[in-house]
VMD Tcl script that draws the C-alpha trace (Angstrom):
set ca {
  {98.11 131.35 -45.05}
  {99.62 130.08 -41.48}
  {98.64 131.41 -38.59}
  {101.41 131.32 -35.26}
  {100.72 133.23 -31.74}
  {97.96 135.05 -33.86}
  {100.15 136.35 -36.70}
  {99.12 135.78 -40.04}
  {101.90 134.66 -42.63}
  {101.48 134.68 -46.56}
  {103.72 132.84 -48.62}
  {104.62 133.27 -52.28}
  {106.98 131.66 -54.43}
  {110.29 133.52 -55.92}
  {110.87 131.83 -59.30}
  {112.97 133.55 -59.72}
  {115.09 132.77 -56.39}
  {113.33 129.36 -56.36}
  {112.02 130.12 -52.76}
  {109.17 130.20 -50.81}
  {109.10 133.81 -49.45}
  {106.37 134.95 -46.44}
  {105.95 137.85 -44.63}
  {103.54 138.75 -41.44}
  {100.30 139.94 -42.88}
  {98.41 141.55 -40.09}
  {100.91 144.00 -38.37}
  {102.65 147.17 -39.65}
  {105.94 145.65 -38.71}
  {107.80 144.05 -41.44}
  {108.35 140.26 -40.82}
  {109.92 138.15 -43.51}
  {110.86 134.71 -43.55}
  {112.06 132.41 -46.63}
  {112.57 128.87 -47.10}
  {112.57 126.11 -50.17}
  {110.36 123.33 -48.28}
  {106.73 123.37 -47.03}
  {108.32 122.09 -44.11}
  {111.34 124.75 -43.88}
  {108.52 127.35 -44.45}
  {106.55 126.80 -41.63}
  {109.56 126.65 -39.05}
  {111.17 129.86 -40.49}
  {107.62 131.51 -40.30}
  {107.87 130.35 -36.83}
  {111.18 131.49 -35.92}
  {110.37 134.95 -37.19}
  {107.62 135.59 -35.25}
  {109.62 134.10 -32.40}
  {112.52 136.68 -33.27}
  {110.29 139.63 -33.19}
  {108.59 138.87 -29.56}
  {112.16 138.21 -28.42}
  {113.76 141.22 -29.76}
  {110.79 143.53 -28.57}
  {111.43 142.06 -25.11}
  {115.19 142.43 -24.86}
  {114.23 145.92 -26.07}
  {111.51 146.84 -23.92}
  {109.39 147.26 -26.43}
  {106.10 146.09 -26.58}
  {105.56 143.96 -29.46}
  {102.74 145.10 -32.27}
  {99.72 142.95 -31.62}
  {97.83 141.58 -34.34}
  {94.94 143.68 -35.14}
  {92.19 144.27 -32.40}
  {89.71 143.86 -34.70}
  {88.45 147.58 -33.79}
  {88.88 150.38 -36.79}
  {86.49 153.11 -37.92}
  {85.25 153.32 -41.77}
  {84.15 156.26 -43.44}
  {82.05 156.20 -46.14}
  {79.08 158.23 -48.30}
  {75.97 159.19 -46.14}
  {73.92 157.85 -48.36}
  {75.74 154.38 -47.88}
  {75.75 154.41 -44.04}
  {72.29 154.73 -44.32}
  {71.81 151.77 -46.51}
  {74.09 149.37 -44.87}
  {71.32 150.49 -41.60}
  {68.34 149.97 -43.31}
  {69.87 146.66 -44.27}
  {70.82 145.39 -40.81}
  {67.42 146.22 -39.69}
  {66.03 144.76 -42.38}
  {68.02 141.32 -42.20}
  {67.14 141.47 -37.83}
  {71.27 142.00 -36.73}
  {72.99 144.94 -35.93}
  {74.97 147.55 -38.29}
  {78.31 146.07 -36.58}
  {77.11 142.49 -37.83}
  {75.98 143.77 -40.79}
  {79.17 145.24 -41.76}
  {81.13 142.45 -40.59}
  {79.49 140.06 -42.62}
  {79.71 141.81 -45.72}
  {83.16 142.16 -44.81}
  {83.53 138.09 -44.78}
  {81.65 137.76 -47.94}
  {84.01 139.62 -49.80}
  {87.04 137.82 -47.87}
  {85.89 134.83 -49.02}
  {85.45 136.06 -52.54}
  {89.24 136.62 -52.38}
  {90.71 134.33 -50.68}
  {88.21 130.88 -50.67}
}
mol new
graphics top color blue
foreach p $ca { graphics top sphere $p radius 0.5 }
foreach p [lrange $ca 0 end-1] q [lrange $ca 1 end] { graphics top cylinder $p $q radius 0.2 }
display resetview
């Protein structure tokens, strides 16, 4: 992962292409990049994010933030009352509760 003006980029490798091939991982807009060095990666990664902010200004658009870090979940009942009794339980609120079971399972996934 590589992180630029708060855009996240993932990077995979094409063997069949034989290239390194990223996109932006925490907006709805599509941004690619590709390149065939660690080196090359990282400055096309760059560039693309660069590209977008530039293209949404000559447009007058406003450019798609990275997340806010604000989204509602709905799940069972019987689950939302678990997840509170466990907050209360551990001493931190059901937003901290949440979120931390959130990172546990990010870290699962990614190290």
């Amino acid at each position: 992962m590589m992180k630029y003006k708060g855009y996240i980029g993932k990077v995979e490798y094409d063997d069949e292409a034989h290239l390194l091939v990223g996109n932006v991982i925490n907006t709805r807009t599509v941004i690619t990049f590709q390149g065939t060095t660690v080196e090359e990666i990282e400055r096309e990664f760059k560039a693309s994010v660069d590209d977008y902010l530039e293209w949404c200004a000559e447009d007058g658009v406003e450019p798609e933030k990275p997340y806010s870090g604000k989204f509602n979940v709905r799940v069972q009942p019987e689950l939302h009352q678990r997840a509170a009794a466990g907050a209360r339980a551990t001493g931190v609120s059901l937003n901290r509760f949440v979120e931390k079971s959130i990172e546990d399972e990010l870290e699962q996934v990614f190290g």
